[in-house]
C-alpha positions in Angstrom: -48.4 -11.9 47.5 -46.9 -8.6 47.8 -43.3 -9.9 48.2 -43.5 -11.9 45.3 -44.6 -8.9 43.3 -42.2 -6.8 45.2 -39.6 -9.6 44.2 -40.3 -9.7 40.4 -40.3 -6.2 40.3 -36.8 -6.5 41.6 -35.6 -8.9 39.1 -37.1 -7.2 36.3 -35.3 -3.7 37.5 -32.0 -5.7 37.5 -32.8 -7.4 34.1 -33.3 -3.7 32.5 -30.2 -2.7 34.2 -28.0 -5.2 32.7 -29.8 -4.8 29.5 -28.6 -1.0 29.5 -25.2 -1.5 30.9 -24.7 -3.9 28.2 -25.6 -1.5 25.6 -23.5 1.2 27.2 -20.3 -0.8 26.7 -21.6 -0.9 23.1 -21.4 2.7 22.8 -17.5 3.2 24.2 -14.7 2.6 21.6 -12.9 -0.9 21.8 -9.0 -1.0 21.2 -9.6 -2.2 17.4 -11.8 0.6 16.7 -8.9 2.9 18.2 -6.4 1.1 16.0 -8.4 0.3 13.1 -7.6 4.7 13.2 -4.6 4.5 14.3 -3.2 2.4 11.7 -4.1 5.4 8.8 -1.7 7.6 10.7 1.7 7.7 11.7 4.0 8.9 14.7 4.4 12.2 14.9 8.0 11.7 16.9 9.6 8.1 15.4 10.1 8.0 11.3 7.6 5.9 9.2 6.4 4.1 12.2 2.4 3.7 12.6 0.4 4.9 14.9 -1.2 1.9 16.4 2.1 0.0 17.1 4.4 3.0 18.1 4.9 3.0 22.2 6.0 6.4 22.4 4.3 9.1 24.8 3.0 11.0 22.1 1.3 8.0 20.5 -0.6 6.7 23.5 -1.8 10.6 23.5 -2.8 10.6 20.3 -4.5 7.0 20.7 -6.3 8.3 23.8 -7.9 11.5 21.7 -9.0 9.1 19.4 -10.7 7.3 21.6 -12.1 10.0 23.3 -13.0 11.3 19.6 -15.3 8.2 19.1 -16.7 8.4 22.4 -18.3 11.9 21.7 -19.3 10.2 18.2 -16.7 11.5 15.6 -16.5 9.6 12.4 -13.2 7.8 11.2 -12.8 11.0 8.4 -13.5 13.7 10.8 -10.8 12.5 13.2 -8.3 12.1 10.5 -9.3 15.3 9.0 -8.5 16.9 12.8 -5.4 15.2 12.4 -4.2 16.7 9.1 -5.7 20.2 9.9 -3.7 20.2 13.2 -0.4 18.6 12.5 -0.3 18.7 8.6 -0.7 15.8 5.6 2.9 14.4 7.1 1.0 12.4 9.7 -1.3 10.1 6.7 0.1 7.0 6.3 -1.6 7.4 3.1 -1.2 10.4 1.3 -4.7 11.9 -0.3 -5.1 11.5 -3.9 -4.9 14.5 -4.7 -2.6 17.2 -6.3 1.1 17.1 -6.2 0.6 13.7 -3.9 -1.4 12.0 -7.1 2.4 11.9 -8.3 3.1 9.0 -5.6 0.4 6.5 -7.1 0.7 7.6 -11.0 4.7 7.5 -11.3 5.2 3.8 -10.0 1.9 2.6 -12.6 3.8 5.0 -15.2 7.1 3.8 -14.5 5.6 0.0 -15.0 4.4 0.4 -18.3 7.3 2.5 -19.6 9.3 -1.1 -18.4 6.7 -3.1 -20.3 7.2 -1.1 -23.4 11.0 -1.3 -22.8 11.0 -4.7 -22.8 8.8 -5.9 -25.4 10.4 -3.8 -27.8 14.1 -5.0 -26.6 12.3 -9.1 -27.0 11.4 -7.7 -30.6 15.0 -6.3 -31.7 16.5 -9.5 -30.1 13.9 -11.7 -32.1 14.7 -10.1 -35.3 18.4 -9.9 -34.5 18.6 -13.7 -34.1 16.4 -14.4 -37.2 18.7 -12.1 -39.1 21.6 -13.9 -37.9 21.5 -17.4 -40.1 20.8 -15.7 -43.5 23.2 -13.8 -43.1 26.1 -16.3 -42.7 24.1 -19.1 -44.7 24.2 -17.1 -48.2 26.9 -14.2 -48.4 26.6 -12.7 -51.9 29.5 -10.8 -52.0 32.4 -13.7 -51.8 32.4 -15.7 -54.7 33.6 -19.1 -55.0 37.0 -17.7 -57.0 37.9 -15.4 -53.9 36.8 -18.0 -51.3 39.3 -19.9 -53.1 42.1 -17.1 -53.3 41.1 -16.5 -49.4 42.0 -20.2 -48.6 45.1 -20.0 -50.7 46.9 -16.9 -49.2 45.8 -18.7 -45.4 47.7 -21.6 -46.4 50.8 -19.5 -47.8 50.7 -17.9 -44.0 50.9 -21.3 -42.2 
């Protein structure tokens, strides 16, 4: 009797420690959380190259402190706020809405409509150009038929 309950105290221990390691591994940052990050900011070394898919030394660092980062419990803004504070706005794939950098998502929504407006109103002049066009050469007021007449006359003097 008492190795049976000594047993099924055993098997219960081991059942509470799976149960807890299993919820540890919840609590450490995966790869995708890391790049799911990483992704928002880019390469401190290489040109317009993102920081989840850049290979370079500095990269895996910076992967590795964000990982860390979510391991002590940081939130996604307060690890890309570190980032800017520490190495400067540069390092955002996506620049903040905000100030002068508002200028990179107004101009190109700008720039569209000013080319709608372009457009439509170069359609309208074209429209009215071409409507204009057989009046014009269908009824000519200023020849008469006595100087179409002379016209005709001096061609066939020429020939």
């Amino acid at each position: 009797m008492i190795r049976k309950f000594v047993l099924a105290l055993l098997l219960v221990s081991v059942a509470l420690f799976a149960v807890t390691l299993v919820q540890a591994q919840d609590d450490f940052p995966t790869d995708d959380d890391v790049n799911a990050i990483a992704k928002k900011l880019y390469c401190p070394v290489c040109p317009n190259t993102p920081l989840d898919v850049c290979e370079t030394k500095a990269c895996q660092d910076w992967r590795e402190d964000i990982k860390m980062q979510l391991t002590d419990g940081w939130t996604e803004e307060e690890i890309l706020t570190y980032f800017v504070e520490r190495y400067g706005e540069r390092v955002l794939a996506e620049p903040e809405r905000r100030g002068f950098t508002s200028l990179v998502w107004i101009l190109p929504v700008i720039a569209l409509l000013l080319g709608l407006v372009i457009v439509v109103q170069a359609l309208r002049n074209w429209k009215a150009a071409r409507q204009a066009l057989p009046d014009t050469a269908v009824s000519d007021p200023a020849l008469d038929p006595d100087t179409l007449a002379q016209i005709e006359e001096d061609l066939h003097q020429i020939e």
